[in-house]
C-alpha positions in Angstrom: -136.9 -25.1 -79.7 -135.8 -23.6 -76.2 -137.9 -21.0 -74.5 -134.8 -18.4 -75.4 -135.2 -19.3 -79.0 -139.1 -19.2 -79.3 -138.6 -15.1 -77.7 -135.8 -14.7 -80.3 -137.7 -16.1 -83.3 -141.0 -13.8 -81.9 -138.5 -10.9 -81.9 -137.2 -11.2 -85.2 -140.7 -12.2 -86.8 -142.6 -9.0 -85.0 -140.1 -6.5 -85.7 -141.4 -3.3 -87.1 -139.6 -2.1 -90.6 -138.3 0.8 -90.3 -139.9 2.1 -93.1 -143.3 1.8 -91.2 -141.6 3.6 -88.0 -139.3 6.1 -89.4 -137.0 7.4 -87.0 -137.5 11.0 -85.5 -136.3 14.1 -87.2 -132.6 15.3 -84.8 -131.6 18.9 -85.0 -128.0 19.1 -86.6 -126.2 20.3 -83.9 -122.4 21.0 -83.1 -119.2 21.4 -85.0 -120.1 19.6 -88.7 -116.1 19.7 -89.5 -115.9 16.1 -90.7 -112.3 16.1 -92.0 -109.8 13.3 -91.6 -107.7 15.5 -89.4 -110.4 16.2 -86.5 -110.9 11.9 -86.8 -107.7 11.5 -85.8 -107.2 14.1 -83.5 -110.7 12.7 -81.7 -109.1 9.4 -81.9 -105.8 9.7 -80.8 -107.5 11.5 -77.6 -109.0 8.3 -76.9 -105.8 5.6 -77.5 -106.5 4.7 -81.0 -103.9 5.8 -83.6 -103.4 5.8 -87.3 -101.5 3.0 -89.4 -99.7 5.5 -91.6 -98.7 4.3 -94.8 -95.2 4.2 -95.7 -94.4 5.1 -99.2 -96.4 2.6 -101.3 -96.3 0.2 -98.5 -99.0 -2.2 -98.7 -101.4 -3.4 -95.9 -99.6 -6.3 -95.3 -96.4 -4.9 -94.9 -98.0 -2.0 -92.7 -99.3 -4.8 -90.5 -95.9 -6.6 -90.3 -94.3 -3.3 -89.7 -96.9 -2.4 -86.5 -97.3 -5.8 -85.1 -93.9 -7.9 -86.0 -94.8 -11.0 -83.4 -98.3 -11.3 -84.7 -98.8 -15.2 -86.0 -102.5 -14.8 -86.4 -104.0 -12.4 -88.8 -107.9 -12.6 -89.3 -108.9 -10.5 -92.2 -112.5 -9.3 -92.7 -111.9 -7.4 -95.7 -110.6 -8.0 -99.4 -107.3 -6.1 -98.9 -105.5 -8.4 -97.0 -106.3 -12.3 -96.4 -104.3 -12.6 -93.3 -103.6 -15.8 -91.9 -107.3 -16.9 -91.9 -110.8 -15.6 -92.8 -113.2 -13.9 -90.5 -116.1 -15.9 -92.1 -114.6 -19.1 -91.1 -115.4 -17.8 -87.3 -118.3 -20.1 -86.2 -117.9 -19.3 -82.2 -116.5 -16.4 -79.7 -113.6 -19.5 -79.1 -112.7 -19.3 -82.7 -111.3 -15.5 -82.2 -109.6 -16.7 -78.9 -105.7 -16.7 -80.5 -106.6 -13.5 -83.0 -103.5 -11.3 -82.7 -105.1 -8.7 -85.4 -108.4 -8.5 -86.5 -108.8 -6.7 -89.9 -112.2 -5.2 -91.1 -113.5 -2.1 -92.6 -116.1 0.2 -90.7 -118.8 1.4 -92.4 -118.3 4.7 -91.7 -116.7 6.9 -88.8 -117.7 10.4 -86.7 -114.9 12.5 -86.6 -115.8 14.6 -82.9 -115.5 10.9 -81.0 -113.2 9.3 -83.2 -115.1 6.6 -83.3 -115.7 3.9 -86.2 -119.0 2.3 -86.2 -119.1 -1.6 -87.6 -122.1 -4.2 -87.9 -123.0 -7.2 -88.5 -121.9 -6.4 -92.2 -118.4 -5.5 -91.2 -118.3 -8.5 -88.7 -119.2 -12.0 -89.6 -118.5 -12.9 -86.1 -118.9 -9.5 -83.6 -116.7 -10.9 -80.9 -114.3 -10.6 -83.3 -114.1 -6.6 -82.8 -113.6 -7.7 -79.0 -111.6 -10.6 -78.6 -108.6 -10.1 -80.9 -105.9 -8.6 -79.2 -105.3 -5.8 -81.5 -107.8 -4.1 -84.6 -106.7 -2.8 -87.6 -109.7 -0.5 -89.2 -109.8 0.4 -92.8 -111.6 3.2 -93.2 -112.5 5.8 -96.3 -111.9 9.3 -95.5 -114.8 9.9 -97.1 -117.0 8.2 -95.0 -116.2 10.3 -92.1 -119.3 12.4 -90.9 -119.2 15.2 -88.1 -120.5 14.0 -84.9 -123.3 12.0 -83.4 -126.3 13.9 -85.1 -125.1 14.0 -88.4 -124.6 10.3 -88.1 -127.9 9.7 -87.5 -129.4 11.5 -89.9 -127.7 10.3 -92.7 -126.4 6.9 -92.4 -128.7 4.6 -93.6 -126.7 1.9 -91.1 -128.0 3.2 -87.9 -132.1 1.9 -89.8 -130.6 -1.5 -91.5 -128.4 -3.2 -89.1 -129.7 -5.6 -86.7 -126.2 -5.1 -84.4 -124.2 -2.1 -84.5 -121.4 -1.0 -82.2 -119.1 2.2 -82.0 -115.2 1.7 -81.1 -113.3 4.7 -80.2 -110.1 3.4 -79.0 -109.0 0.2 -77.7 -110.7 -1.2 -74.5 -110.2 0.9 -71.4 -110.5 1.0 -67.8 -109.3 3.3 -64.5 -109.7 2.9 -61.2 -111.0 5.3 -58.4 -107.3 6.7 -58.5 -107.6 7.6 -62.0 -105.1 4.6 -63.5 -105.9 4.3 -66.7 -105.5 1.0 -68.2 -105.2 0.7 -71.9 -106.6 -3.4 -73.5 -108.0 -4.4 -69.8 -111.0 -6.0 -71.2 -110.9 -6.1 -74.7 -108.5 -5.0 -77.7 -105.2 -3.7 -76.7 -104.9 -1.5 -79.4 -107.1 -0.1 -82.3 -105.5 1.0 -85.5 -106.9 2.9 -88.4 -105.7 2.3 -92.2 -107.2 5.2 -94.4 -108.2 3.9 -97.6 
């Protein structure tokens, strides 16, 4: 065992539970309007958009529909098994020729638009970030407010090990304000409501 791998192994073997440590009380603060339409006004704001389904279009065709040139679907999810399966990931070079990554987020926050997965959602996390587009399914009901109300009741934010929020695809500007959509990571983020 490497030096980096005896740390890791203390890490993981000294971590406190988080029943021992609870986290601290947060004030609900803000606007607690947690409805589908605020989500998607939030995440539009931010260059993600909504895979609207089409009469009673299924996934796959709503995929095909959006992304026509796509040859390499990785599904995370039950709905759809793409081209391949996200648990057959072993390495950040197995996602390299992902066109559209498919997995469902936990839950979302409707005043940043943002969609939270872990490593529950994500067999493989460079998944989320080396595909070159993300298709979200996500349960209008699992929507909360905003930041505070996510951390005081989603039990996620105490059980995962790794947990990231996406609002949008991958952005960048410059110091004259060019924005550029997909610079370093997804080029586009898409969500499916379930």
């Amino acid at each position: 065992m490497n030096a980096r791998d005896t740390i890791l192994q203390a890490l993981r073997t000294n971590r406190p539970s988080p029943e021992q440590y609870p986290l601290p009380p947060v004030a609900t603060l803000g606007d607690l309007d947690a409805s589908r339409e605020r989500f998607i006004t939030s995440l539009k704001i931010l260059g993600g958009d909504v895979l609207e389904r089409q009469g009673d279009e299924t996934l796959d065709a709503a995929i095909a529909r959006r992304f026509p040139d796509a040859k390499n679907v990785c599904s995370a999810v039950p709905e759809t098994n793409g081209t391949m399966r996200a648990e057959t990931l072993k390495t950040p070079q197995d996602a390299k020729d992902v066109d559209i990554a498919v997995v469902r987020a936990a839950f979302g926050i409707a005043e940043t638009g943002s969609i939270f997965l872990s490593e529950k959602q994500l067999p493989l996390n460079s998944l989320a970030h080396l595909a070159q587009h993300i298709v979200i399914l996500l349960s209008p009901d699992e929507i909360t407010a905003n930041m505070h109300t996510a951390y005081q009741k989603r039990p996620e934010f105490r059980s995962a090990n790794y947990g990231v929020l996406m609002s949008g695809p991958s952005a960048t500007a410059d110091i004259q304000g060019v924005l550029i959509r997909g610079a370093q990571g997804v080029r586009s983020l898409s969500v499916w409501f379930t």
